[in-house]
C-alpha positions as CSV (number, residue, x, y, z in Angstrom):
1,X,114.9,149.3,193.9
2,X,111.5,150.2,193.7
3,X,109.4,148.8,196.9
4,X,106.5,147.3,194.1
5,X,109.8,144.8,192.9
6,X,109.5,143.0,196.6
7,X,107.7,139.7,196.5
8,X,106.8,138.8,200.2
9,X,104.5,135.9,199.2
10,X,107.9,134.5,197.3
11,X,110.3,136.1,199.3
12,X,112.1,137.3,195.8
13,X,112.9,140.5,193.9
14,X,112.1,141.2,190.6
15,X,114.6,143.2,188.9
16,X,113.0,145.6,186.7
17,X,114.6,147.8,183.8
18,X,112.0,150.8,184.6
19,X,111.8,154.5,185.9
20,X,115.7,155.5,184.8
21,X,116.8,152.3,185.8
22,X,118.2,149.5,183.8
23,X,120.2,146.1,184.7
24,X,123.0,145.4,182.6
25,X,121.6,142.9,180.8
26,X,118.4,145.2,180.4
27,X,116.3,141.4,181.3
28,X,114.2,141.1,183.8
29,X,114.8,138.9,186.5
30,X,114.1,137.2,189.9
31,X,116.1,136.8,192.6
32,X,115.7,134.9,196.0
33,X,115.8,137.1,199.6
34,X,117.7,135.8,202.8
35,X,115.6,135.6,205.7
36,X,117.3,138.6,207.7
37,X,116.9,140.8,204.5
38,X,113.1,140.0,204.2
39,X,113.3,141.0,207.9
40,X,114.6,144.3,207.1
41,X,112.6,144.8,203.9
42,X,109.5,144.4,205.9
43,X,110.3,146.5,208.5
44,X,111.5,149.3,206.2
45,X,108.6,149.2,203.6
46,X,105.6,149.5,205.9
47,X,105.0,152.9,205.7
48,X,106.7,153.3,201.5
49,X,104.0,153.3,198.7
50,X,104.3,150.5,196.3
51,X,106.1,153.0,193.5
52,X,108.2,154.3,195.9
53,X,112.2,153.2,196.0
54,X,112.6,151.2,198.9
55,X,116.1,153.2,199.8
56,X,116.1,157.1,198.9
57,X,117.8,160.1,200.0
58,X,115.3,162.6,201.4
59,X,111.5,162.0,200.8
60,X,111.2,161.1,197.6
61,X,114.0,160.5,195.9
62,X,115.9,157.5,195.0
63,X,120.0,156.7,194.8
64,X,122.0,156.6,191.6
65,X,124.1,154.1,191.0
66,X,127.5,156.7,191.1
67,X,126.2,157.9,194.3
68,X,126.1,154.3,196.0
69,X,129.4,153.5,194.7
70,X,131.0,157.2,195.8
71,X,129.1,156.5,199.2
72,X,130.7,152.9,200.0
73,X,133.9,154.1,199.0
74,X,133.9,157.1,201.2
75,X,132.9,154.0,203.6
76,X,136.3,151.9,202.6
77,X,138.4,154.9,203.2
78,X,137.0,155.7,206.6
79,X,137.5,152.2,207.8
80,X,141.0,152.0,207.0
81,X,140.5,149.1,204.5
82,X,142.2,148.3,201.1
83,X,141.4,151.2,198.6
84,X,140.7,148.7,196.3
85,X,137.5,147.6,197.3
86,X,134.9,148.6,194.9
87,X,131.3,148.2,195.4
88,X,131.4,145.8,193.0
89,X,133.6,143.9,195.2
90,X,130.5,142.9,196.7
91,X,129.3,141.3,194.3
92,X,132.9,139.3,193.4
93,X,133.1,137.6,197.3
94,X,129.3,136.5,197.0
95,X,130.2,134.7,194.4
96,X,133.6,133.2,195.2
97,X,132.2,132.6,198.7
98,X,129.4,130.4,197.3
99,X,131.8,128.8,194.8
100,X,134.0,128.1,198.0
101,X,130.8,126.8,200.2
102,X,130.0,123.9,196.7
103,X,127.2,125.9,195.7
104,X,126.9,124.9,191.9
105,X,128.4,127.2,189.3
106,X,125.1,127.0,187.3
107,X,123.4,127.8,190.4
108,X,125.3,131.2,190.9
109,X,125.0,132.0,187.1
110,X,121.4,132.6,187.9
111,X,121.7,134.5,191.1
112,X,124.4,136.7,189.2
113,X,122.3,137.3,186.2
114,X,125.0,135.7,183.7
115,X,123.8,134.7,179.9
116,X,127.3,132.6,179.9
117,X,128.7,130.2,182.0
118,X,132.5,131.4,180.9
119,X,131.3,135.0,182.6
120,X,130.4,132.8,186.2
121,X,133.8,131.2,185.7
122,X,135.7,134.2,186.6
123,X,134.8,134.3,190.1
124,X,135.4,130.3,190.9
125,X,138.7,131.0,192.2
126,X,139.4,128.0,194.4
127,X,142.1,127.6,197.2
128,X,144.1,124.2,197.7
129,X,141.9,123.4,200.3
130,X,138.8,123.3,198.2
131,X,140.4,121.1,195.9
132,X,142.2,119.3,198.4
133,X,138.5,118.6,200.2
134,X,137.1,117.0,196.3
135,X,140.3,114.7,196.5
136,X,139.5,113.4,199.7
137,X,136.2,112.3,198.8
138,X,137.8,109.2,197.4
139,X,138.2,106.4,199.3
C-alpha cells in the first residue's frame, strides 16, 4: 500500500493496480477506514513521502504479498493456533462477522471487492442463532 492511496479528507483507501502491484480484480477501488486504523495511518505516515509504501521492510522497500502471507503464518505457528489459518483467513471472519452482525450482503460485496453477489454468498455462513434472532422478529 502506497502512502499516496490514503484519503484523510475521506477517511478511505484507494486500491490501485500500480508499481508491481495489482488487485485481483485488476479495478480500482475505494474502501472506507475504521477510526483506530486512520489513528494509526496517521501516526505512521507523517514522516513517509507520498510514493512511499506505507509498510516496508528496511528503508525503502515495500512487502510482497508471499512475504506477508510466510510472515503471519510463521505468526500462527508461534502462537500455538490452528495451522490452518491462512492470511486469507482474515479476510473470510470479516466477512462472516459482518454477515453475523446484519450487515447487508450487498454491503459487504463492495467492501470485498466482489463483481458477483454468488462470490459474497460464500462467506454468509449463519449459525441457528442468527436465524433463530430473524424468526423472532415476528410477533
Amino acid at each position: 500500500m502506497r502512502r499516496n492511496w490514503i484519503n484523510f479528507e475521506e477517511n478511505t483507501i484507494t486500491i490501485i493496480s500500480d508499481y508491481g502491484f495489482s488487485s485481483k480484480s485488476k479495478k480500482e477501488r475505494k474502501i472506507p477506514i475504521h477510526n483506530n486504523i486512520l489513528e494509526i495511518l496517521v501516526s505512521n505516515t507523517n514522516n513517509i513521502q507520498m510514493k512511499d509504501f506505507v509498510f516496508r521492510k528496511g528503508l525503502k522497500n515495500g512487502y510482497k504479498k508471499d512475504n506477508v502471507s510466510k510472515k503471519f503464518k510463521k505468526i500462527v505457528r508461534s502462537c500455538g493456533l490452528n495451522d490452518k489459518i491462512h492470511f486469507h483467513s482474515l479476510r473470510h471472519s470479516f466477512a462472516s462477522i459482518l454477515v453475523q452482525k446484519g450487515i447487508s450482503l450487498y454491503v459487504v460485496k463492495e467492501l470485498l471487492g466482489h463483481e458477483n453477489l454468488s462470490t459474497t454468498q460464500v462467506y454468509s455462513h449463519l449459525q441457528i442463532s442468527n436465524l433463530n434472532e430473524a424468526i423472532q422478529q415476528f410477533d
